[in-house]
KEMAR-874473 format. One record per residue (C-alpha): residue number from 1; z, x, y. Coordinates in nm, 3 decimals, m for minus. Each point is the difference from the previous one (the first is absolute). Layout:
N
> NUM_Z_X_Y
...
// end
This chain:
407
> 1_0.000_0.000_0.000
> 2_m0.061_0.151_0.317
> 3_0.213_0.035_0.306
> 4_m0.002_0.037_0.326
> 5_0.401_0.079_0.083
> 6_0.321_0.131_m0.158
> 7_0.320_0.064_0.103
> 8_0.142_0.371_m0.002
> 9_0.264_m0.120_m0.361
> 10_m0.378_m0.067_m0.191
> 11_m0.160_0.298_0.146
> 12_0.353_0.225_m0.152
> 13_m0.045_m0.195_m0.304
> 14_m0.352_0.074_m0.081
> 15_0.024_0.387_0.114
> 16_0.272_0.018_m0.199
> 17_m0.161_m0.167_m0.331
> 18_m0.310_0.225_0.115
> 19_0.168_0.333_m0.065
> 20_0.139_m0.113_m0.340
> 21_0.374_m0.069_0.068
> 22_0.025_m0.379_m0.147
> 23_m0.131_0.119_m0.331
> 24_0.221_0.080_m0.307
> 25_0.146_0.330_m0.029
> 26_m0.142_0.190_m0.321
> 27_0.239_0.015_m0.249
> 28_m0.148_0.323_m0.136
> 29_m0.287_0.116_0.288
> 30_m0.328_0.125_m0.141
> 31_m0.318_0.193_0.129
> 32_m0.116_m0.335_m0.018
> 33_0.236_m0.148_0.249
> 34_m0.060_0.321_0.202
> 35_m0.329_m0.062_0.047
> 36_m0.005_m0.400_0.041
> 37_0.289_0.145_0.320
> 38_m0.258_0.254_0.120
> 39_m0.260_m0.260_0.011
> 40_0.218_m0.235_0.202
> 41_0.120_0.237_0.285
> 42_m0.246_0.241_m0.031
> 43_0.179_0.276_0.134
> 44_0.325_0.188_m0.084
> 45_0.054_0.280_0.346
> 46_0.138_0.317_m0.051
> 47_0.273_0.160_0.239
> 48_0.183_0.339_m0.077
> 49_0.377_m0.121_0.001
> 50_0.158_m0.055_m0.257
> 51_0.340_m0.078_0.066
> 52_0.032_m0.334_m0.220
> 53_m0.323_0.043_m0.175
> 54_m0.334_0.062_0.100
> 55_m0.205_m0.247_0.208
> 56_m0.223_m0.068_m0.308
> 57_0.223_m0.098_m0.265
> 58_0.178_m0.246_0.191
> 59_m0.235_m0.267_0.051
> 60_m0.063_m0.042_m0.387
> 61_0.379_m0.009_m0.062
> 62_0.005_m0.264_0.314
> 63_m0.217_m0.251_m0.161
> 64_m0.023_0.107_m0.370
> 65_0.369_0.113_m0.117
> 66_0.129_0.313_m0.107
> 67_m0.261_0.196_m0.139
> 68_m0.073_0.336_m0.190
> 69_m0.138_0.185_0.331
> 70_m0.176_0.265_m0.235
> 71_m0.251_m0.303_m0.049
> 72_m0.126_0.010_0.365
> 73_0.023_0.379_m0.027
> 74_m0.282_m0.066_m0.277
> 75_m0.192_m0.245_0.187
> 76_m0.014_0.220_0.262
> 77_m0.062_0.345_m0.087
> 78_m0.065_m0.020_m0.426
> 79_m0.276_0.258_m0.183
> 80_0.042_m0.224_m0.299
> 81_m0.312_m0.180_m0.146
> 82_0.211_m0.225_m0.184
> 83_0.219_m0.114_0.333
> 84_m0.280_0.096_0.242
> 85_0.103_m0.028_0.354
> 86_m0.002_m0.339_0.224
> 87_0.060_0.150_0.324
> 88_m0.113_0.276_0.242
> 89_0.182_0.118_0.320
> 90_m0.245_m0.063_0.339
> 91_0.060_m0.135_0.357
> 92_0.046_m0.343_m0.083
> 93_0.268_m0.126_0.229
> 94_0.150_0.336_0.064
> 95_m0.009_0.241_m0.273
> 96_0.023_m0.275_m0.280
> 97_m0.046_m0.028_m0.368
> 98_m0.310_m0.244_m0.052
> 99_m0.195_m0.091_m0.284
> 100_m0.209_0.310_m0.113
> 101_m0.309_m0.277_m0.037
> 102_0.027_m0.093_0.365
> 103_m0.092_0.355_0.139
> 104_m0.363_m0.032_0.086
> 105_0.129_m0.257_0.200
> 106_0.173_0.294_0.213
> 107_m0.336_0.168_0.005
> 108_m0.061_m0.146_0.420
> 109_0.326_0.196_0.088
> 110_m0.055_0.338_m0.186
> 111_m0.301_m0.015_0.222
> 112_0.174_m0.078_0.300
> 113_0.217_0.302_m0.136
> 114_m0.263_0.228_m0.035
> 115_m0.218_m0.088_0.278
> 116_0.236_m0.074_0.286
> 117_0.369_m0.004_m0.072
> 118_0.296_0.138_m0.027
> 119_0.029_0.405_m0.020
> 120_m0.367_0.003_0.064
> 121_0.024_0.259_0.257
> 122_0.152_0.240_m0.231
> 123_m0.198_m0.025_m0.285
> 124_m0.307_0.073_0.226
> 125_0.153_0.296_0.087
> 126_0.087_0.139_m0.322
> 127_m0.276_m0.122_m0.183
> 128_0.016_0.304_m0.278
> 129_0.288_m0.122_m0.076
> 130_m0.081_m0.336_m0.115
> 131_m0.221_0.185_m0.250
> 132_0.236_0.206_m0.115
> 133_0.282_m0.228_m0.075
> 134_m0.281_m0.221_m0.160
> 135_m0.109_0.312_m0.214
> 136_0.356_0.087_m0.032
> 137_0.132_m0.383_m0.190
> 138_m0.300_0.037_m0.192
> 139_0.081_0.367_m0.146
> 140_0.386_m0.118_m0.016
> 141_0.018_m0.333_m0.094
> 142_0.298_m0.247_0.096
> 143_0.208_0.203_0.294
> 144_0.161_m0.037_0.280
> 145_m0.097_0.113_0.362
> 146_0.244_0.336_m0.046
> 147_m0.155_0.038_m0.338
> 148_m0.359_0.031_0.166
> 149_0.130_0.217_0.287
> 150_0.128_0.209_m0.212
> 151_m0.334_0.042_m0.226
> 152_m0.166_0.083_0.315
> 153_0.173_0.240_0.118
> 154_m0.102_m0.088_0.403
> 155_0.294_m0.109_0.234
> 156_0.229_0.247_0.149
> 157_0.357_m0.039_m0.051
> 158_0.112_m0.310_0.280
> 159_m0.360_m0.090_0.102
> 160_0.057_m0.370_0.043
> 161_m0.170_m0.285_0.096
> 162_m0.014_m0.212_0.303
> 163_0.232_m0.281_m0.147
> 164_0.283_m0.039_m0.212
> 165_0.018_0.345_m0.103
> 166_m0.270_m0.040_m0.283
> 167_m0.200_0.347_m0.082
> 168_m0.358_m0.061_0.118
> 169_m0.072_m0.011_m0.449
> 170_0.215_m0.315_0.020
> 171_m0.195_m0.211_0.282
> 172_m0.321_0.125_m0.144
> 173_0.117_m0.130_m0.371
> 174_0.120_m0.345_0.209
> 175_m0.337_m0.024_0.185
> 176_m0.174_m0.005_m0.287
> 177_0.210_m0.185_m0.216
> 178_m0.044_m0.271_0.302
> 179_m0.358_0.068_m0.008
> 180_m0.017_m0.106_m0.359
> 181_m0.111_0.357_m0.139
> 182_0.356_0.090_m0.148
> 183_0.260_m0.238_m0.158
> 184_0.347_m0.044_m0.119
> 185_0.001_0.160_m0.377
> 186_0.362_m0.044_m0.059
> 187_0.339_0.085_0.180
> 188_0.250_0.135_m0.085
> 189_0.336_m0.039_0.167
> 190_m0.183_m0.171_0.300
> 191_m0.255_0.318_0.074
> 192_m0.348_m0.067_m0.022
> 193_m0.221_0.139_m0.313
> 194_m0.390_0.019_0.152
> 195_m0.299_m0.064_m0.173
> 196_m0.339_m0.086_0.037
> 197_m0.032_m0.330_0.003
> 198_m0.264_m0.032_m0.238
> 199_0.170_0.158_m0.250
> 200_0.270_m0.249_0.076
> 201_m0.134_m0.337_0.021
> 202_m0.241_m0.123_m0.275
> 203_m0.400_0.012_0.073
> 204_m0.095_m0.312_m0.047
> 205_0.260_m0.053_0.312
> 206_m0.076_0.313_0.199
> 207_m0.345_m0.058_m0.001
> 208_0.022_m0.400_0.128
> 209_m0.168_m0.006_0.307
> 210_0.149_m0.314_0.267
> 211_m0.081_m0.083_0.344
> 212_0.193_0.004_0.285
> 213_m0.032_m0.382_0.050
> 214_0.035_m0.059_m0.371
> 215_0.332_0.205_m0.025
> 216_0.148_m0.135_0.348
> 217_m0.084_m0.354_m0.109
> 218_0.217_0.066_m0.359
> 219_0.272_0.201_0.201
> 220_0.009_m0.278_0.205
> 221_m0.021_m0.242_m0.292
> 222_0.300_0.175_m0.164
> 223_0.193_0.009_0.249
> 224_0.006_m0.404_0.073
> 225_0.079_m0.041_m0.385
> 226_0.287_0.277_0.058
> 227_0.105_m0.181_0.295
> 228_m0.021_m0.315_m0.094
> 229_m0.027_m0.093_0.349
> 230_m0.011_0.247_0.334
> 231_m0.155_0.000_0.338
> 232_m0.277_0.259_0.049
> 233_0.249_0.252_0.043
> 234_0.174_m0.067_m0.274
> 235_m0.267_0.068_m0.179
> 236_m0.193_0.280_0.208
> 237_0.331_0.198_m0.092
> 238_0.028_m0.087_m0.364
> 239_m0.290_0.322_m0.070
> 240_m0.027_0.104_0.342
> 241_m0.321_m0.135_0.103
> 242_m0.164_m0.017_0.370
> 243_0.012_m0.335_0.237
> 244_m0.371_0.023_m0.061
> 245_0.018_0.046_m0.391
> 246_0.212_m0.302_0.020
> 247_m0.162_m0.239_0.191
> 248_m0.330_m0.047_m0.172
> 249_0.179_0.059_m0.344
> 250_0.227_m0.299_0.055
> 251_m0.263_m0.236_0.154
> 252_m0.211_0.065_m0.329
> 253_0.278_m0.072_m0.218
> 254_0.086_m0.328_0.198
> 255_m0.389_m0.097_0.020
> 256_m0.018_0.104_m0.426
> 257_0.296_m0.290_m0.012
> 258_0.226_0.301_m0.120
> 259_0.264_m0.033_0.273
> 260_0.155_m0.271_0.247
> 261_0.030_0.024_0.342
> 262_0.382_m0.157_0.077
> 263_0.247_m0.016_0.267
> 264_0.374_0.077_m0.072
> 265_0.238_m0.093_0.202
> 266_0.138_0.220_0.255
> 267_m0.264_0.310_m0.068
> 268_m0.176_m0.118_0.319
> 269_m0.346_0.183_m0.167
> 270_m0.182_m0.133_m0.335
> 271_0.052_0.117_m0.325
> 272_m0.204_m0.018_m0.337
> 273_0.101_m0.156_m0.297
> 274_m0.159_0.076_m0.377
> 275_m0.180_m0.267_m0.101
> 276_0.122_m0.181_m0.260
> 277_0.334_0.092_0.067
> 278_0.325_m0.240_m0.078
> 279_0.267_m0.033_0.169
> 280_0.370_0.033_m0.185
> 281_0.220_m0.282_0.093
> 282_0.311_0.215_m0.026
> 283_0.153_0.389_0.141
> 284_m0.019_0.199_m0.310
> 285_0.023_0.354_m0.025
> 286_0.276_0.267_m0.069
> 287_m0.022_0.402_0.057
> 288_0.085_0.291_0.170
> 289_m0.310_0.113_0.192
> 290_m0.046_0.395_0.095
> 291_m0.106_0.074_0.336
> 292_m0.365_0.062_m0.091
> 293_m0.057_m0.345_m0.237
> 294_m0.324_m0.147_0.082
> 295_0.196_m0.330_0.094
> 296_0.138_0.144_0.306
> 297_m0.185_0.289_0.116
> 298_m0.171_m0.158_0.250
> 299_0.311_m0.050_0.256
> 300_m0.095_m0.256_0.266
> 301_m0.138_m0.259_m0.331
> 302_0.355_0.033_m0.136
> 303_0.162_m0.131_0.335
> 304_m0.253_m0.299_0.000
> 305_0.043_m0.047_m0.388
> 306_0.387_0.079_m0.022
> 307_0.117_0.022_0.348
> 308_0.122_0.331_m0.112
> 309_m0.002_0.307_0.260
> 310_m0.049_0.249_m0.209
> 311_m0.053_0.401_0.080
> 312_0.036_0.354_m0.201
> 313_0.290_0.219_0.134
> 314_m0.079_0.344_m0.192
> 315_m0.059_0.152_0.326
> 316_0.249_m0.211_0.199
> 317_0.329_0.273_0.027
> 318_0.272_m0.055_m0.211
> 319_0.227_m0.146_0.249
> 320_m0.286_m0.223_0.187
> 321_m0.089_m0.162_m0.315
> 322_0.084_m0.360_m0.013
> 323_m0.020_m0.138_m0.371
> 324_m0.057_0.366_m0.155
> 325_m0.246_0.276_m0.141
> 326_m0.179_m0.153_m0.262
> 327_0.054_m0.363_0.008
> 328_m0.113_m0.321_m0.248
> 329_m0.040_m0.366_0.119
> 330_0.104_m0.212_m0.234
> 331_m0.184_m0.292_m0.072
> 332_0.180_m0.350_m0.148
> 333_m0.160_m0.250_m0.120
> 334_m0.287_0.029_0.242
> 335_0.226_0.110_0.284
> 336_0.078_0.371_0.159
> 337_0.350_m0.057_0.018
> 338_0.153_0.356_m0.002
> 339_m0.058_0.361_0.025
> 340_0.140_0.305_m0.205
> 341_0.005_0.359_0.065
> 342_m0.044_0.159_m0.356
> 343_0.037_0.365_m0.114
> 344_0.024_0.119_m0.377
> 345_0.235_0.254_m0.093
> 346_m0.140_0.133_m0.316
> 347_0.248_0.229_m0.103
> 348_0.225_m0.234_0.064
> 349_m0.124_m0.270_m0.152
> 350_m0.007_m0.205_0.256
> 351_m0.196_m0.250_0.202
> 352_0.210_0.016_0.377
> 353_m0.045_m0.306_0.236
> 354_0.053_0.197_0.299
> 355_0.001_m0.335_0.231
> 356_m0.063_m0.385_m0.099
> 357_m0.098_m0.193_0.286
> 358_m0.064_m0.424_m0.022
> 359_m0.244_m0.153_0.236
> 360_0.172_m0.163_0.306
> 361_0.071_m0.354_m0.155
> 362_0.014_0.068_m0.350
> 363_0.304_m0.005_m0.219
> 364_0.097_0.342_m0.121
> 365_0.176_m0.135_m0.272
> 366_m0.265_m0.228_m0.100
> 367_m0.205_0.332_0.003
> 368_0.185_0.197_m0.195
> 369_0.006_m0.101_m0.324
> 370_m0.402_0.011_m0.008
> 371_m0.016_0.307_0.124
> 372_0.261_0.142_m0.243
> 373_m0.238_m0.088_m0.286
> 374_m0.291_0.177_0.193
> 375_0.203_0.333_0.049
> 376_0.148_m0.013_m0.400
> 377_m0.367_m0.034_m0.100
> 378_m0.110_0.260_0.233
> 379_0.257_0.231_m0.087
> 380_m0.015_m0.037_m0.391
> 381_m0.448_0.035_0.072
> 382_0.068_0.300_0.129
> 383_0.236_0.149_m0.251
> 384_0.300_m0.012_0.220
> 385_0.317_m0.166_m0.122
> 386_0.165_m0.104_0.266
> 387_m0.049_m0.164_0.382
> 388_0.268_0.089_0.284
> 389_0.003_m0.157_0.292
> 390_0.112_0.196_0.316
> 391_0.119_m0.188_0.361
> 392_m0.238_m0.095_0.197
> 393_m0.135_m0.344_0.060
> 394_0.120_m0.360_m0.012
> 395_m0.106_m0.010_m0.375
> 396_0.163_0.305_m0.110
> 397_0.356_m0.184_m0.085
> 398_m0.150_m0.310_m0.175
> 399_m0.262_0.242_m0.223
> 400_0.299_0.209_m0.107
> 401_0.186_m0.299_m0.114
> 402_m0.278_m0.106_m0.236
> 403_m0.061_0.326_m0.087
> 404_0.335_0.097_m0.134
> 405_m0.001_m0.381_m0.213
> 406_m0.322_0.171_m0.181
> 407_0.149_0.317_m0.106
// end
């Protein structure tokens, strides 16, 4: 049935049954369920901390349950012909996880890459030194950027590059990784293996040509499906596509019949709504969400879906910070109702709730016992056996009542 209007609680609903949180938690997850996930929300990002557990993981345990993590380790980065891999590291969203069949439909950014974009400039001027880190992952298989530096035997002791203190080997190797010419073999703790990507990714996929309009217009497509419903930002942000990528892309898909033009109430712009998408009658959804889950990475659509202000304070100082380092919303039943700083103490054992914060109007003890089963879960996922909860926050008292009940 098609519709003109919704209110703001229909648009949660359906972006919250579009990103697979009012489905049935596994009770034994599979590569199967893996890649129905994958297919769903398209992309898992990638980010370097690691405090709780990296961004990656997270967003499988979120909708899917605890899960043996060595099975997206597999997906991801396998060798093995019987378990052959599902996924392949590009710039989806950021650096993301994506299905490894969707990367000719990258192909219109490594071009943009290659022919215009970032770290351009220096690759012009060293240009025999893309060829020799090229010649260098072919004579040396799988290796890091220090690997190949070290093979060729070219940079001076503290010859640096102009950012982030990366040796000029390392934003050559990321240049043409971004460029599509080198790939993600495998990592190991979380440093990057190169390879060339065609000894990576199978032929019949490496060698799939797709046009620019035909990959925007699937991007595009994907995106809606992941959404469930956005505005054109929304989904321009979803794999980082252009205002004008965007624009043509969604008028095709609404002139195709494969999307709805609808108002919500209060966005004040319009928004786009799958076709054929229902409508739950009632808030579902339980989970702990890491900062990076593809349900609320785009910040200003989670204060129009959630009324939820929500920012990243890893490079806040300590003592500005105002809910903590590395915090989680919690979502119940279909609701962000609370926030929790979390940081796992491995030799200890230990999941620590630095700070437990409920959203102003919501009952922290109504809170807590939900969010007590989240952190157990958590914990015992990630081989810890216990969850401490430390003093800051309005939930921190009511969560350490239910927790010590549990033990």
């Amino acid at each position: 049935m098609s519709r003109s209007a919704l209110t703001v609680a229909q648009a949660r609903r359906i972006a919250i049954a579009a990103q697979g949180f009012t489905d049935t938690s596994a009770t034994a997850v599979t590569r199967a369920h893996l890649r129905k996930l994958i297919s769903r929300i398209q992309v898992l990002q990638l980010d370097s901390v690691s405090v709780a557990v990296r961004a990656h993981y997270a967003p499988v345990f979120s909708r899917l349950g605890p899960y043996d993590r060595t099975l997206l380790d597999d997906a991801a980065w396998s060798h093995s012909a019987r378990t052959p891999r599902l996924l392949i590291e590009y710039w989806a969203h950021e650096a993301a996880l994506m299905s490894i069949q969707d990367w000719p439909l990258m192909r219109w950014r490594m071009r943009e890459y290659r022919h215009g974009r970032w770290a351009r400039k220096f690759v012009e001027e060293n240009p025999g030194l893309v060829d020799e880190v090229l010649a260098a992952v072919a004579e040396l298989g799988p290796c890091t950027a220090g690997q190949i530096e070290a093979y060729l035997e070219r940079e001076a002791p503290g010859r640096k590059g102009p950012w982030w203190d990366r040796s000029e080997t390392k934003w050559i190797a990321e240049a043409l990784f971004s460029s599509g010419e080198l790939t993600t073999d495998k990592r190991v703790g979380f440093s990057r293996h190169y390879q060339l990507a065609h000894k990576v990714i199978p032929a019949d996929i490496y060698q799939r040509e797709v046009s620019d309009e035909e990959a925007v217009l699937e991007l595009a497509r994907r995106a809606v499906g992941a959404l469930g419903v956005g505005t054109e930002a929304d989904i321009r942000d979803y794999f980082r596509l252009s205002a004008g990528q965007i624009k043509p892309a969604l008028a095709a898909l609404a002139d195709a019949g494969e999307v709805e033009r609808v108002a919500v109430d209060g966005w004040g712009v319009p928004a786009y709504l799958a076709a054929g998408r229902t409508i739950p009658r009632a808030d579902r959804g339980t989970a702990l969400l890491c900062p990076f889950d593809p349900l609320i990475f785009f910040r200003p659509r989670v204060e129009r879906l959630f009324d939820f202000h929500y920012r990243i304070e890893i490079y806040t100082p300590a003592a500005k910070r105002q809910y903590g380092y590395y915090v989680w919303p919690f979502l119940l039943d279909g609701q962000l109702v609370g926030r929790v700083d979390l940081k796992a103490d491995r030799a200890a054992g230990t999941l620590n709730v630095v700070g437990a914060f409920a959203e102003e109007g919501r009952d922290p003890v109504g809170i807590a016992g939900p969010l007590a089963e989240q952190l157990v879960s958590m914990a015992s996922w990630l081989g810890l056996e216990r969850v401490a909860v430390g003093e800051r926050g309005d939930l921190v008292r009511p969560l350490g009542a239910v927790l010590r009940t549990t033990r």
